[in-house]
C-alpha positions as CSV (number, residue, x, y, z in Angstrom):
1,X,2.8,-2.7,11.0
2,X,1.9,-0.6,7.7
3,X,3.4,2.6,7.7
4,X,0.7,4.2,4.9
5,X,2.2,7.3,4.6
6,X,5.6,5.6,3.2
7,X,3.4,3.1,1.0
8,X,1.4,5.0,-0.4
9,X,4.6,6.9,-1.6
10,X,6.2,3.8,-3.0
11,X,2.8,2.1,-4.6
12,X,2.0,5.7,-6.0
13,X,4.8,5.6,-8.8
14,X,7.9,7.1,-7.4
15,X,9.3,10.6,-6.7
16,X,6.9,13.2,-5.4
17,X,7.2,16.7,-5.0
18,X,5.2,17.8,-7.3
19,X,4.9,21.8,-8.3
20,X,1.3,23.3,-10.3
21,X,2.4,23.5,-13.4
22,X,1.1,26.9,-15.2
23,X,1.7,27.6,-18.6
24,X,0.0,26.8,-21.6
25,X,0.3,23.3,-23.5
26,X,1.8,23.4,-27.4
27,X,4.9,25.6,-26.5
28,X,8.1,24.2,-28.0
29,X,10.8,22.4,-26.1
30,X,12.5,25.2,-23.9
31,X,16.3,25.0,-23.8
32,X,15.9,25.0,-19.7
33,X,13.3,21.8,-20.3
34,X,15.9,20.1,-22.5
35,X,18.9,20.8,-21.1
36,X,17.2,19.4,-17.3
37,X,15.6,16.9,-18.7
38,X,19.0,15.5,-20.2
39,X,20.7,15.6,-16.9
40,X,18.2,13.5,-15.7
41,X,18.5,10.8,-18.2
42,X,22.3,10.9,-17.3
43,X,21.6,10.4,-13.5
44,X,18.7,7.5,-14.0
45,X,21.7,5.8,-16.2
46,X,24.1,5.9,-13.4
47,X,25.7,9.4,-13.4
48,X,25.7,11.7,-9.9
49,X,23.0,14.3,-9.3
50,X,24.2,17.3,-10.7
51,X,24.4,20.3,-7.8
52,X,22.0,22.2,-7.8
53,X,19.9,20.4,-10.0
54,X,16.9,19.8,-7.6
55,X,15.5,22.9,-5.3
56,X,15.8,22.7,-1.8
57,X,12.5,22.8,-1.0
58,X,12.7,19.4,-3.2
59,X,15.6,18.0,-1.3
60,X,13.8,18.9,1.9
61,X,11.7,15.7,0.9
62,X,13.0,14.1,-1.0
63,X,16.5,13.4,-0.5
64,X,19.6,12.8,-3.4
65,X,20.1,9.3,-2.1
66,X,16.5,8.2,-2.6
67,X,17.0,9.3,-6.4
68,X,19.8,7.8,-6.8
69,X,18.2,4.8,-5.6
70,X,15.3,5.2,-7.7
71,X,17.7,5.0,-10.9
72,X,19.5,1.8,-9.6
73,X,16.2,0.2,-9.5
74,X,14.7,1.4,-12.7
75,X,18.2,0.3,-14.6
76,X,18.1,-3.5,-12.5
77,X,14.4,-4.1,-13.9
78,X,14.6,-2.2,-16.8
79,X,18.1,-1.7,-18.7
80,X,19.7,1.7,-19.5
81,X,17.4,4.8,-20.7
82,X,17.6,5.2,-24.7
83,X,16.0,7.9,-26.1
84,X,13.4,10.3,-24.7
85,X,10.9,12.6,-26.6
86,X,9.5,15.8,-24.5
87,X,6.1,17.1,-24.7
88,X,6.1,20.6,-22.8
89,X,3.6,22.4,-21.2
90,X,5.3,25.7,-21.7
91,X,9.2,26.7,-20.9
92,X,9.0,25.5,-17.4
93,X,7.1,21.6,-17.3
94,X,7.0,18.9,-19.3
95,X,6.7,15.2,-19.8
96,X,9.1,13.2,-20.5
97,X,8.9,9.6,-22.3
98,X,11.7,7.6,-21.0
99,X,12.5,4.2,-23.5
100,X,14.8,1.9,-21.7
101,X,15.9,-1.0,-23.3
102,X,12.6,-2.9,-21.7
103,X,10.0,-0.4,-20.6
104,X,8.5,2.6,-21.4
105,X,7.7,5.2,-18.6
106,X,6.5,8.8,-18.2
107,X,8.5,11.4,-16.6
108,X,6.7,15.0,-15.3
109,X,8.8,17.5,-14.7
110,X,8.5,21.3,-13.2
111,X,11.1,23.5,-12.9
112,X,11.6,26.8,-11.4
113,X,10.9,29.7,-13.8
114,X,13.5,31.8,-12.7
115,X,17.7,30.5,-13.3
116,X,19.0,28.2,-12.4
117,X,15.6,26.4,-13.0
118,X,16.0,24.0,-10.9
119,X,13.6,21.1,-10.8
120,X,11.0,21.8,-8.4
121,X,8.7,18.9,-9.2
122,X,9.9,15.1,-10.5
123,X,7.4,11.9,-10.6
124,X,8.0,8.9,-12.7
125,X,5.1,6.8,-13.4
126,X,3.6,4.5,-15.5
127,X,6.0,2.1,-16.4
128,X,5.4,-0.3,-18.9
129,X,7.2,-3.6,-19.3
130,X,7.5,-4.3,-23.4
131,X,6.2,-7.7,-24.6
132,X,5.0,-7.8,-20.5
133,X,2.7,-10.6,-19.7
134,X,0.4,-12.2,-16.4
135,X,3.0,-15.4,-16.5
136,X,6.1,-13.1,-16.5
137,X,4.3,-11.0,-13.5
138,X,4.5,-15.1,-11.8
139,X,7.6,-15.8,-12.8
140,X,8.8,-12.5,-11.2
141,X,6.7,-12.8,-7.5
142,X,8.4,-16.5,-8.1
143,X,12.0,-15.0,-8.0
144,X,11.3,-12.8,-4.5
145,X,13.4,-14.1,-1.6
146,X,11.2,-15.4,0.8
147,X,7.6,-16.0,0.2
148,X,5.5,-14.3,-2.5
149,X,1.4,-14.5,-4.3
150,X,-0.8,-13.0,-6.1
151,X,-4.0,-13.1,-7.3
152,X,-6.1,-10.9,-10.3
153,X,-9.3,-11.9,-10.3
154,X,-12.9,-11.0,-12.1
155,X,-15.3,-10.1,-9.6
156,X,-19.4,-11.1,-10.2
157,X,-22.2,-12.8,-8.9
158,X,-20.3,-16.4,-8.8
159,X,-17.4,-14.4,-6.4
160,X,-13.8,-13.8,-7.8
161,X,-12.7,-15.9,-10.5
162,X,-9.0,-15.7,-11.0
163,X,-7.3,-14.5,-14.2
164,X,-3.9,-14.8,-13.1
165,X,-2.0,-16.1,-10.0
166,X,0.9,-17.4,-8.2
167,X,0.5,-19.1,-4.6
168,X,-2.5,-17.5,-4.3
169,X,-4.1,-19.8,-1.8
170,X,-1.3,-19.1,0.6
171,X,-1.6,-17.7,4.2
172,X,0.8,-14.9,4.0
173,X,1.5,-11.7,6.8
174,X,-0.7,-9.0,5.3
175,X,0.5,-6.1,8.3
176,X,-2.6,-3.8,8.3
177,X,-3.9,-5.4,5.5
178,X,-5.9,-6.8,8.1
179,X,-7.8,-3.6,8.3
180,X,-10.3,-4.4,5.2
181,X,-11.7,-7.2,7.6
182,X,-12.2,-4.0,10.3
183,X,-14.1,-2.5,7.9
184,X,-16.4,-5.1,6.8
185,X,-17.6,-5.2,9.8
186,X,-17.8,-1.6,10.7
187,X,-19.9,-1.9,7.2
188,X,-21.8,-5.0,8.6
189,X,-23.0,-3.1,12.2
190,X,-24.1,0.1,9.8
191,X,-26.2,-1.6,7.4
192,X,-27.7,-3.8,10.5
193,X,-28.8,-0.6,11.9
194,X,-26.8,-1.6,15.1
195,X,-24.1,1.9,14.2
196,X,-24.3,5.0,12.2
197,X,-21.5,6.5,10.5
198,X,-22.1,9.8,12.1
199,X,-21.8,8.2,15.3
200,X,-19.6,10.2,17.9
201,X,-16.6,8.0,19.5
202,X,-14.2,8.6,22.3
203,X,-10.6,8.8,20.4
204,X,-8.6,5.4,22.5
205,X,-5.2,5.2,24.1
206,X,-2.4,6.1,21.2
207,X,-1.1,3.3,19.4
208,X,2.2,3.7,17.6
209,X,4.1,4.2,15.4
210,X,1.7,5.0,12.1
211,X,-0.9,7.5,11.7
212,X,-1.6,11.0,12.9
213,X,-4.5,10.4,16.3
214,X,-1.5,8.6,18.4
215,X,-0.7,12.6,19.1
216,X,-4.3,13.8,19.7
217,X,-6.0,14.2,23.2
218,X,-7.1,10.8,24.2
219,X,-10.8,10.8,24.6
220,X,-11.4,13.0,21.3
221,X,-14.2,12.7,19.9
222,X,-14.3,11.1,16.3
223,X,-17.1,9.5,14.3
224,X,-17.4,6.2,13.5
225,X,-16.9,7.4,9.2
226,X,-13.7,9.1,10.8
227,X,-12.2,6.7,12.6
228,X,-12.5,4.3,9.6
229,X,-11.4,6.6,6.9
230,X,-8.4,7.3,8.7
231,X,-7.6,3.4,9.9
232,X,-8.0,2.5,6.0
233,X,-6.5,6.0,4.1
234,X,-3.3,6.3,6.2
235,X,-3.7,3.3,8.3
236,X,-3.9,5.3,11.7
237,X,-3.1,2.3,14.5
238,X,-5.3,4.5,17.1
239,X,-8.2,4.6,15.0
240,X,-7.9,1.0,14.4
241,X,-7.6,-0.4,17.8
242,X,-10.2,2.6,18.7
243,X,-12.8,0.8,16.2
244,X,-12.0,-2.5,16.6
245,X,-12.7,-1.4,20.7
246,X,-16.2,-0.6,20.1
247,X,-17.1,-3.2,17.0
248,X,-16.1,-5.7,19.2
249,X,-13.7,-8.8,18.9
250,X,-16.2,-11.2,18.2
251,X,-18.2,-9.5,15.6
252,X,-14.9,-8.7,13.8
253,X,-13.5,-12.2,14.3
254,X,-17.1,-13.5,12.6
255,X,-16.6,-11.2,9.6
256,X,-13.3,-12.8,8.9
257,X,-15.1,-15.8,8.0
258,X,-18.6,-14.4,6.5
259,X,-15.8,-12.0,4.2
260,X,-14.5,-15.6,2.7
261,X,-11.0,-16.5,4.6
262,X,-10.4,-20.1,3.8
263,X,-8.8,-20.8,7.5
264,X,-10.5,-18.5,9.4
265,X,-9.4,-20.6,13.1
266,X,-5.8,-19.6,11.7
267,X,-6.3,-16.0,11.3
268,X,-8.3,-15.2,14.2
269,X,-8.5,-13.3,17.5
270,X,-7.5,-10.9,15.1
271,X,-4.7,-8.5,17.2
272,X,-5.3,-4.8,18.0
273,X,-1.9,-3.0,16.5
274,X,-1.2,-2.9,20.3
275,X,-1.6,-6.5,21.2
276,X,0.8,-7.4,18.1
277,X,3.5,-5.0,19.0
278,X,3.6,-5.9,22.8
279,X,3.5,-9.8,21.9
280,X,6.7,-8.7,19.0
281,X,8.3,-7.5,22.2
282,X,11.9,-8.8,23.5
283,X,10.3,-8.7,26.7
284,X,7.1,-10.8,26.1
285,X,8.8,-13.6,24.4
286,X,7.1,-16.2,27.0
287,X,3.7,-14.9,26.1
288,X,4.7,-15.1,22.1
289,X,5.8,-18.8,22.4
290,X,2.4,-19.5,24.1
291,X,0.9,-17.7,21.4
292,X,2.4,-19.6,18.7
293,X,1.3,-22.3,20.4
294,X,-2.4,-21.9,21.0
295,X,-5.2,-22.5,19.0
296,X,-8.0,-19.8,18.6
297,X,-9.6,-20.3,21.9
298,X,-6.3,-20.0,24.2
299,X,-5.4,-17.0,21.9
300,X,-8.6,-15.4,23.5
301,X,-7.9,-16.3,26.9
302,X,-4.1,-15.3,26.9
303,X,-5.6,-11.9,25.4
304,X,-8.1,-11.6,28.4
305,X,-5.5,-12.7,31.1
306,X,-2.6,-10.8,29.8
307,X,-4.1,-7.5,28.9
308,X,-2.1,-5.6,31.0
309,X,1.1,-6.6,29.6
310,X,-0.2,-6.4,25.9
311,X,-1.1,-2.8,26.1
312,X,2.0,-0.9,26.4
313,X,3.4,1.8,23.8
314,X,4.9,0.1,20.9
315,X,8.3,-0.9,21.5
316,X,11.1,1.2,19.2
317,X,12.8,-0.4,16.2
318,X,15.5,-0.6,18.3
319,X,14.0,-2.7,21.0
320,X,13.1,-4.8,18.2
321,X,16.2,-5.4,16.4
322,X,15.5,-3.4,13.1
323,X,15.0,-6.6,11.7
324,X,11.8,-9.0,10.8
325,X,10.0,-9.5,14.2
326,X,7.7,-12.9,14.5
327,X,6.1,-12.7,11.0
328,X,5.7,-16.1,11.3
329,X,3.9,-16.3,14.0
330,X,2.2,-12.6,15.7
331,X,0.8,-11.3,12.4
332,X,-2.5,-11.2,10.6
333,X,-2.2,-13.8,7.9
334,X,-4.4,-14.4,5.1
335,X,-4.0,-15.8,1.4
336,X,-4.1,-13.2,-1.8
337,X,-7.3,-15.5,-2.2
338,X,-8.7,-14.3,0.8
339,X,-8.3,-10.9,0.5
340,X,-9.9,-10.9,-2.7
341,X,-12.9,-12.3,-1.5
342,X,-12.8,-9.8,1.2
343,X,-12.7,-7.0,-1.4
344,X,-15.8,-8.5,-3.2
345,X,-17.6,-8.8,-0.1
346,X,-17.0,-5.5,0.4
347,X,-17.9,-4.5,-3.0
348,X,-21.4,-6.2,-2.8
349,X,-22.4,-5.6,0.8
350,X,-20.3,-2.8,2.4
351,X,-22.2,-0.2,0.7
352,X,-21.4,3.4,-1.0
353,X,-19.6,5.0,2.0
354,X,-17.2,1.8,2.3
355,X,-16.5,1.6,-0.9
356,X,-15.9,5.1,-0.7
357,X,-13.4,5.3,2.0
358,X,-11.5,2.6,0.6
359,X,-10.9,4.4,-2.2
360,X,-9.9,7.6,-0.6
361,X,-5.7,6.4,-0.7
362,X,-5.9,4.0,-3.9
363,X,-2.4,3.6,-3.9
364,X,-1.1,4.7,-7.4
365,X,-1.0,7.9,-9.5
366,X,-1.1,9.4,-12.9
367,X,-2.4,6.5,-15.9
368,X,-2.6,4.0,-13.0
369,X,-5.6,6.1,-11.6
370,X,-7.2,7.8,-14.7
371,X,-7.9,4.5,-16.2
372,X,-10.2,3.2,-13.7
373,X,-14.0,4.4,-12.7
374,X,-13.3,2.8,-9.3
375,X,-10.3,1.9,-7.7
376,X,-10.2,1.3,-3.7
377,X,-6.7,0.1,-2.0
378,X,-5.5,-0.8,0.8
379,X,-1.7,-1.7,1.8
380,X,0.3,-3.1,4.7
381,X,4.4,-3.0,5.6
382,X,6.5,-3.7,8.5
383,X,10.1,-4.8,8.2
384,X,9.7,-8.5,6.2
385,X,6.0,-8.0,5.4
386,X,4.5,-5.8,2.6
387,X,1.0,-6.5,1.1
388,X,-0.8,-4.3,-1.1
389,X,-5.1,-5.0,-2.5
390,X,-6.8,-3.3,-4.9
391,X,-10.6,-3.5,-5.6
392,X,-11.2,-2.1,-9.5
393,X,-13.8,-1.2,-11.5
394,X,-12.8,-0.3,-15.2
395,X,-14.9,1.8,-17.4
396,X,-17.2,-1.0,-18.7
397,X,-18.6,-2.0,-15.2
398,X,-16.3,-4.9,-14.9
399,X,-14.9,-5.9,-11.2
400,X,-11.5,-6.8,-10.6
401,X,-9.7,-8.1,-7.2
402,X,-6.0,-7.5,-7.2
403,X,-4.0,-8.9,-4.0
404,X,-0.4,-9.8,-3.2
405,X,1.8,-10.1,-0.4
406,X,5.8,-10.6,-0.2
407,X,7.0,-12.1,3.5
408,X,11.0,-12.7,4.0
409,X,11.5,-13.3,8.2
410,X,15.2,-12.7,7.7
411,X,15.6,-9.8,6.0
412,X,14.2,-6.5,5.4
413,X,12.2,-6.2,1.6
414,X,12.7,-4.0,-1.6
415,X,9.4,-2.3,-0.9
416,X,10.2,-0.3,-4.8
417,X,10.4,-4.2,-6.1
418,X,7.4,-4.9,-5.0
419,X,5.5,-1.7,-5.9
420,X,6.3,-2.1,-9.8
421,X,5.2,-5.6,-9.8
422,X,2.0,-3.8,-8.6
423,X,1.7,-1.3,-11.2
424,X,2.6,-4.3,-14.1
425,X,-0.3,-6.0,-12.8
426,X,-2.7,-2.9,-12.8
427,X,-1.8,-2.3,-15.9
428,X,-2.2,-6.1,-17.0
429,X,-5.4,-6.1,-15.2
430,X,-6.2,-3.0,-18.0
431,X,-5.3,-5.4,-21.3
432,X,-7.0,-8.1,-19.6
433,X,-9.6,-9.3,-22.3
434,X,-13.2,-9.8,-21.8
435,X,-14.3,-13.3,-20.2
């Protein structure tokens, strides 16, 4: 199940604590600026955290371990740091311009003004792979354990026409990547005159683990815009299941296939968040086989007949194993292709508040944002299933579709792996030349 909050941390760029800046631009390099941003080059190279480096409010986030990690990660795609050049915005931030051996990124930092100045504000960004290329990004999604695709693709009258891809026709887990498809047709109803977006709903029973309404009084009242702004921007489970309640099954199940899916018998009943985590359960595994074995109709029927059983709280990690939990078989599957497609129906018939709600998260920062008029997102994780698609529009009017999706059923994935293959391919999609 996505856990947006986490995502939208890792597709974003990297470390986050980031502290106003507030001093003027042109100052020179402050011997505090220098000297902190040299102890961090020594740390992304391999060296400990100095004590006392970071600020506890810092820590309080963001712990020592996760920038260590962050280092290892950066060195493993990207060699060792080489030189840096600083460009302060007075004694107390500053960017900083990493080179590593292969890449280029951008470093902001923001210390305390007061000594020790320790670093109240890191966040690494914009990497950019020298010499990088659309057949290197497939070579690399080729080298992911388990299975891996992509697609970029021009968006236009004709429908998405890909640039670049790898496996991209291949039905893949998406996790609550599945929630474009709830919006479509929450998108659909509205511009059928059959909803309003200002239309007052009865908050649903919580559904766990991600999102923020799970610990809200049931029965609150939310509007329809609400309900979909949160299932898409921090991929709240009770929102989800609370729309998906009053679209209705069948109109969503239809939108799967009006939105493009290729196998649309495959993908649908598409599962509330609390159907799939009751059939992931230990404790329904005779209900999963029969699952896995039904075709789209007996789906619907073991749905109808077992709804008592399939809408229990979420199991715990522990119940489940802490490990990859029938991604092969309770899921939402659909290809990169299909998801692009989705995007681009959204992008021509969804309308200016869907488009505008998708857009609210759009999963990156800094250069990966500013470069884009439009950029909507939407991700999906759960242990062995991450998925992120991007819908962009770049300062020309031209309309992109970006999707990929990384599935391993035996082990957990590197969720930073995946999110710089991402930011490669926004930035690929950028250099992309005109058709």
């Amino acid at each position: 199940m996505a856990i947006a909050r986490a995502l939208q941390a890792l597709l974003a760029g990297v470390l986050l604590m980031i502290a106003a800046p507030a001093t003027a631009q042109g100052a020179p390099v402050s011997p505090q600026l220098q000297a902190r941003a040299g102890e961090m080059v020594a740390f992304l190279n391999g060296a400990p955290v100095p004590d006392r480096y970071f600020s506890a409010g810092f820590l309080a986030e963001i712990p020592v371990a996760r920038v260590a990690s962050l280092g290892e990660q950066l060195r493993a795609e990207h060699g060792a740091v080489e030189s840096i050049s600083i460009a302060p915005d007075g004694a107390s931030a500053g960017t900083v311009t990493l080179e590593y051996e292969r890449a280029t990124a951008t470093a902001h930092l923001v210390l305390e003004p007061a000594p020790p100045h320790r670093v109240t504000g890191l966040l690494i960004s914009d990497v950019a792979v020298r010499g990088d290329s659309f057949a290197a990004l497939a070579e690399d999604f080729a080298a992911l354990p388990g299975r891996a695709g992509f697609v970029v693709a021009r968006v236009g009258e004709g429908g998405p026409t890909p640039i670049a891809a790898h496996n991209a026709d291949t039905p893949l887990a998406i996790g609550s990547g599945f929630k474009l498809y709830v919006l479509a047709e929450a998108a659909r109803q509205v511009a059928a005159g059959e909803r309003r977006w200002d239309e007052v709903i009865a908050l649903g029973p919580a559904s766990r683990p991600s999102g923020v309404t799970q610990d809200w009084p049931a029965g609150s009242p939310l509007t329809l815009h609400s309900l979909a702004a949160l299932m898409i921007s921090i991929s709240d489970n009770t929102a989800t299941d609370t729309l998906m309640s009053v679209l209705g099954r069948n109109a969503i199940d239809r939108i799967v296939a009006i939105a493009g899916h290729a196998d649309p018998a495959r993908a649908v009943p598409l599962l509330t968040t609390r159907e799939a985590f009751a059939l992931k359960a230990p404790a329904n595994a005779d209900l999963r086989n029969l699952w896995t074995a039904a075709d789209a109709e007996a789906r619907r029927a073991l749905l109808r007949d077992h709804a008592e059983r399939l809408t229990p709280t979420a199991p715990s990690l522990a119940e489940m194993g802490g490990a990859p939990a029938a991604i092969d078989s309770v899921e939402w599957f659909a290809s990169p292709a299909d998801l692009a497609r989705a995007l681009d129906w959204l992008r021509r018939e969804g309308g200016e508040t869907a488009l505008a709600i998708l857009a609210i998260n759009r999963g990156a920062a800094g250069e990966a944002v500013s470069r884009w008029r439009y950029l909507g997102f939407k991700g999906g994780s759960e242990i062995g299933v991450i998925s992120a698609s991007y819908l962009i529009e770049d300062e020309a009017g031209a309309w992109f579709a970006l999707s990929a999706s990384w599935n391993d059923p035996a082990a957990a994935l590197d969720e930073a792996r995946f999110r710089g293959l991402m930011m490669r391919a926004l930035r690929l999609v950028d250099a992309a030349p005109a058709p």
